[in-house]
C-alpha positions as CSV (number, residue, x, y, z in Angstrom):
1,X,9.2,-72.7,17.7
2,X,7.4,-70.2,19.7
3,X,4.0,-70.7,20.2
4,X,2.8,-69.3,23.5
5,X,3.2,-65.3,21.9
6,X,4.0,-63.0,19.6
7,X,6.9,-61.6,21.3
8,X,10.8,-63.4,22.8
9,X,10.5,-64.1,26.3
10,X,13.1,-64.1,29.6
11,X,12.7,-67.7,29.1
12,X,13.7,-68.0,25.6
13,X,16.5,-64.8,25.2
14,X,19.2,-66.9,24.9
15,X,21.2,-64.8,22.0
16,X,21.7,-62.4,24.9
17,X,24.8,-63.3,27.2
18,X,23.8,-63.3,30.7
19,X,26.8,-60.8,31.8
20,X,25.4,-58.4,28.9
21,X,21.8,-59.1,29.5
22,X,22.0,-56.0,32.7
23,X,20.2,-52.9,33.4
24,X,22.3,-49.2,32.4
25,X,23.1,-50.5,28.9
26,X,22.7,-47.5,26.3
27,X,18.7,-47.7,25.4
28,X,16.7,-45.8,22.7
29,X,13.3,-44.1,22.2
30,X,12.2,-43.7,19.1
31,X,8.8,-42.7,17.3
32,X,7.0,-43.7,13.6
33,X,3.8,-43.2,12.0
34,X,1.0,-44.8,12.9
35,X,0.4,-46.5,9.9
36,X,0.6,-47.7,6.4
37,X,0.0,-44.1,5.4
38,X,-0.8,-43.0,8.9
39,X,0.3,-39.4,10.5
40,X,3.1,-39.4,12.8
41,X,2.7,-40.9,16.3
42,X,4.4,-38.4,19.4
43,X,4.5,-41.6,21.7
44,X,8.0,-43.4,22.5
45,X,9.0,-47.1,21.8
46,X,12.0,-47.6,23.7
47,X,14.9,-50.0,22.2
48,X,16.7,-51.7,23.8
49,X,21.0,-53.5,22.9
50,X,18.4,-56.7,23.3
51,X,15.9,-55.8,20.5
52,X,19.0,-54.9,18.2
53,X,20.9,-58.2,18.8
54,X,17.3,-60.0,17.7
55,X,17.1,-58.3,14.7
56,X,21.0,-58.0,13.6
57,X,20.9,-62.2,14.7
58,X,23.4,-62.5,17.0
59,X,25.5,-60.0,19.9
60,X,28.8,-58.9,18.7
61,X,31.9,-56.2,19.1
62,X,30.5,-54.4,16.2
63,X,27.1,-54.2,17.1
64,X,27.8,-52.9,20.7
65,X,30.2,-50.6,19.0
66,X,27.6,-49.2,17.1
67,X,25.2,-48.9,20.3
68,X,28.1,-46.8,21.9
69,X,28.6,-44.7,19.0
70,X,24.7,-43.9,18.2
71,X,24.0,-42.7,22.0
72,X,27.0,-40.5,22.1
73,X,25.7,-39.2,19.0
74,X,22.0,-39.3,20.2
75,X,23.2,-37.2,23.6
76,X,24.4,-34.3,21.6
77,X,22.1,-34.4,18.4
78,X,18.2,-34.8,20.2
79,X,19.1,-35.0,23.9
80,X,16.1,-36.3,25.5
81,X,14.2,-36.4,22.2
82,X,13.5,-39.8,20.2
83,X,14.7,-40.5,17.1
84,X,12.1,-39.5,14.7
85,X,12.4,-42.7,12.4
86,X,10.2,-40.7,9.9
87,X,12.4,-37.7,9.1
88,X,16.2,-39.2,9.3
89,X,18.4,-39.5,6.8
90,X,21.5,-41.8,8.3
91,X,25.4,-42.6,6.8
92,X,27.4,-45.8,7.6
93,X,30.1,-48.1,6.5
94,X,28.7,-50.7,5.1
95,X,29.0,-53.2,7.5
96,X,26.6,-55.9,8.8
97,X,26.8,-54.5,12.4
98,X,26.7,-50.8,12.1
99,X,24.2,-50.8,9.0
100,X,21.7,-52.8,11.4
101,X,22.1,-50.3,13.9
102,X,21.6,-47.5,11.6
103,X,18.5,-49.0,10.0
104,X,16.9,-50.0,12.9
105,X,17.4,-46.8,15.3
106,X,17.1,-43.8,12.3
107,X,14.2,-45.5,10.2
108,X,16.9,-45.1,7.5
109,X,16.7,-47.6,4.4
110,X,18.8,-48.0,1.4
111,X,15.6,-48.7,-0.7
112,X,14.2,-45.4,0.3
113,X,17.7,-43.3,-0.5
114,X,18.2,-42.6,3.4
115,X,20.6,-44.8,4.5
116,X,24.1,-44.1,2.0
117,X,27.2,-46.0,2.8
118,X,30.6,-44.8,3.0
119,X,33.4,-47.0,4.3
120,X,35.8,-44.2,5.4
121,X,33.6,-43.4,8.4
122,X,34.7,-46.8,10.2
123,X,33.2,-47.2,13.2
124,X,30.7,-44.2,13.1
125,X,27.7,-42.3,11.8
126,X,26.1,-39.4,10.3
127,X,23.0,-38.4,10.8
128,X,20.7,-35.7,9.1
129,X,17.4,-34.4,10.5
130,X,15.1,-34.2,6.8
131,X,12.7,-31.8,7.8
132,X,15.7,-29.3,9.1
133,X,19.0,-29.9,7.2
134,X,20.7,-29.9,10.6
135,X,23.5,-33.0,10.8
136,X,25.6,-34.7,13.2
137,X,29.0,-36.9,12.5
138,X,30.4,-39.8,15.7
139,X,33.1,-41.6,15.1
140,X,35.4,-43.6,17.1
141,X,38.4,-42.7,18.6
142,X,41.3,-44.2,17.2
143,X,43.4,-47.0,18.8
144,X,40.0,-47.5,21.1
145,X,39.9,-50.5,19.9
146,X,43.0,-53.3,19.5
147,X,44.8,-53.5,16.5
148,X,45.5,-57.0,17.0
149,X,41.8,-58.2,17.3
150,X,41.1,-55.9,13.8
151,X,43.7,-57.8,12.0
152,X,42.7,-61.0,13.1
153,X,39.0,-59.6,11.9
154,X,40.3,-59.4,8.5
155,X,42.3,-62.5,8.5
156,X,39.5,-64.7,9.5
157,X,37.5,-63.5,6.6
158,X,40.4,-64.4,4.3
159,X,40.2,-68.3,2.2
160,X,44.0,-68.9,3.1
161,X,43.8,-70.4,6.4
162,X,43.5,-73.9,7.0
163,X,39.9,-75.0,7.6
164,X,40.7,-76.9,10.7
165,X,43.0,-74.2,12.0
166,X,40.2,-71.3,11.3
167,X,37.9,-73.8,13.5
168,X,40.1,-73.0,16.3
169,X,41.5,-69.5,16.2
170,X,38.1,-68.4,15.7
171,X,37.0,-69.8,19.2
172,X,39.9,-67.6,20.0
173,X,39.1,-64.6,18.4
174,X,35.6,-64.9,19.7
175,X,36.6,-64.5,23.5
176,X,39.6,-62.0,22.7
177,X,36.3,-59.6,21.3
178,X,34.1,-61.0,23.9
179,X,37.2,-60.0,27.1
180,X,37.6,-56.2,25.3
181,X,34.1,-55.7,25.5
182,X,33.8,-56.6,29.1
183,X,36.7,-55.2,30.2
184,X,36.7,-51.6,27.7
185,X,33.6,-50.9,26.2
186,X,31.1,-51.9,28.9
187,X,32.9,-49.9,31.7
188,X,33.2,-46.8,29.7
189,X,30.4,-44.0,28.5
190,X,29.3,-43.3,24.8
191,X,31.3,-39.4,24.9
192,X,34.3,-41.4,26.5
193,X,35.8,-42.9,23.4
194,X,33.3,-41.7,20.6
195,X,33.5,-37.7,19.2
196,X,30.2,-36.3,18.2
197,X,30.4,-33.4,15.9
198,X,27.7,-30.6,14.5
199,X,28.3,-30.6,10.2
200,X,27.3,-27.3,9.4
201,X,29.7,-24.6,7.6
202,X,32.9,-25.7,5.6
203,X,32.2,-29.4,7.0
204,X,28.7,-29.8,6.2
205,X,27.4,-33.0,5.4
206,X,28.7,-34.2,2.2
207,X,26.4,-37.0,1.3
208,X,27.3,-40.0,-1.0
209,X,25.1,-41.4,-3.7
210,X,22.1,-43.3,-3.0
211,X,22.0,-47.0,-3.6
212,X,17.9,-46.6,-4.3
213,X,15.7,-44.0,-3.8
214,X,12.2,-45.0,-4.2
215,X,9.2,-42.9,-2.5
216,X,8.7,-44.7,1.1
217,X,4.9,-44.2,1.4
218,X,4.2,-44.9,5.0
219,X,5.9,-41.6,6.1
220,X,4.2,-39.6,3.2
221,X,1.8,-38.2,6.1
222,X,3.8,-38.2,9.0
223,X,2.6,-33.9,8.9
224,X,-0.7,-34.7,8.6
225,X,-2.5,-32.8,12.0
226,X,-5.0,-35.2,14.5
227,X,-8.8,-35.4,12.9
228,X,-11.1,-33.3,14.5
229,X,-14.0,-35.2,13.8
230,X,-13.3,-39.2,12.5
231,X,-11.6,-41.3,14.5
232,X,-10.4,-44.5,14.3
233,X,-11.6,-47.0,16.8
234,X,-8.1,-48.8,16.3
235,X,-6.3,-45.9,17.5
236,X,-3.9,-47.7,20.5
237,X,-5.3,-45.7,23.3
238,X,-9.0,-47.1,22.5
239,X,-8.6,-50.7,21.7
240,X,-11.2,-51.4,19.8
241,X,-12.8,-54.6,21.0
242,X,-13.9,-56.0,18.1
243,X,-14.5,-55.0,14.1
244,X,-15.6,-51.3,13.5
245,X,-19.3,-50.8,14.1
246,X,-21.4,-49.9,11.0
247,X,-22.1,-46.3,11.1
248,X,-23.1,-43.4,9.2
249,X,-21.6,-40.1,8.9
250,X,-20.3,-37.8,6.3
251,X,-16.5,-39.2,6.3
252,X,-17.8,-42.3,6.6
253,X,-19.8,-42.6,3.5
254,X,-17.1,-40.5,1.2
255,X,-14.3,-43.5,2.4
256,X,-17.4,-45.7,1.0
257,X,-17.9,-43.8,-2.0
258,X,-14.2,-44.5,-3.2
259,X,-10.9,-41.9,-4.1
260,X,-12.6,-40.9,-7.3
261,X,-16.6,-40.5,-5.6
262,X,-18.3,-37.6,-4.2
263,X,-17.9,-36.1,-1.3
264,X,-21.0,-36.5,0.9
265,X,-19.2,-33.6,3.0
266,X,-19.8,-30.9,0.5
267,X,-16.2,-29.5,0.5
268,X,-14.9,-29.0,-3.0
């Protein structure tokens, strides 16, 4: 168990291999709210294939897959801009790979109604900005990646084969993945072998039904403008050293007062 900090280490990444452990890999910026029920926050948090295998549990084909498709899309859809994790609504197969990439790069969640699932996209996305309506679609070419290493996919998930014999051909299959990602995907760049494409007109976004769709309250005031006159002294460029000092002032005492108390301000 970790102990020493909050955070993986170079020392303890082991679920990233070595050879895929490299600078130039596809990274990510994205932004969020600042809190619970915070306004939105303009700085970045960059992402990176590592933080993606940590939270999807393990590096795969699929995953990297994923990460090639989402920065092709990315390139076209925001260019230099971050994902906006409050204000994206996000479409994948629903597979353990791509979903985690969806989820974790758009802010997307199946609870909330804004990530829906369709199988037919395969190895793709769409994505839809909220705020705007405006949508993008990526998808992978076809025969990009070996048949032969699909069907064995599919196989391996079947209950027919011999347990011994699955013991084996999945060390196999494994490797056969592991070689076509080092010698295909790795060498090539997102737009190479994944088409990004505006949905707007006779192919807008068609969007299947949600799974869920309950209010997701921590980007309910991602509009909400910068206070003029309160501020928190937990605000990440002030780092407050120690527990809020007790003070007086008019915001101050209508917090105190409760939702349903005067206001101390005098605004109606």
């Amino acid at each position: 168990m970790t102990t020493e900090g909050a955070t993986s280490t170079e020392r303890d990444r082991w679920y990233v291999p070595a050879w895929l452990d490299v600078p130039g890999l596809p990274a990510f910026e994205v932004i969020d709210t600042r809190s619970a029920q915070g306004r939105l926050d303009r700085r970045p948090k960059t992402v990176t294939v590592a933080d993606l295998v940590l939270f999807h549990g393990h590096a795969c084909d699929g995953l990297l897959r994923g990460v090639w498709a989402m920065r092709a899309l990315a390139d076209v859809a925001f260019g230099t801009a971050p994902f906006d994790r409050s204000d994206l609504m996000v479409v994948s197969k629903n597979s353990p790979c791509l979903g985690d990439v969806a989820a974790y790069l758009t802010g997307g969640r199946a609870r909330f109604g804004t990530h829906r699932l369709d199988d037919s996209l395969g190895v793709g996305f769409q994505i839809e900005v909220l705020s705007t309506g405006a949508a993008w679609e990526v998808r992978e070419e076809p025969g990009f990646f070996p048949a032969h290493i699909a069907a064995w996919e599919a196989a391996l998930l079947a209950d027919d084969l011999d347990a011994a014999d699955k013991a084996e051909l999945l060390a196999v299959h494994e490797a056969a993945q592991w070689d076509w990602v080092r010698e295909a995907l790795l060498p090539s760049a997102p737009a190479e072998y994944y088409r990004v494409a505006r949905l707007d007109g006779l192919d807008r976004l068609e969007l299947p039904p949600a799974l869920l769709q309950a209010r997701r309250t921590d980007t309910v005031n991602r509009g909400v403008g910068v206070p003029v006159e309160a501020m928190s002294p937990y605000d990440p460029d002030l780092d407050a050293p120690g527990p809020h000092p007790r003070v007086t002032d008019p915001w101050v005492e209508r917090y105190a007062a409760g939702p349903t108390g005067a206001d101390p301000t005098g605004r109606a």
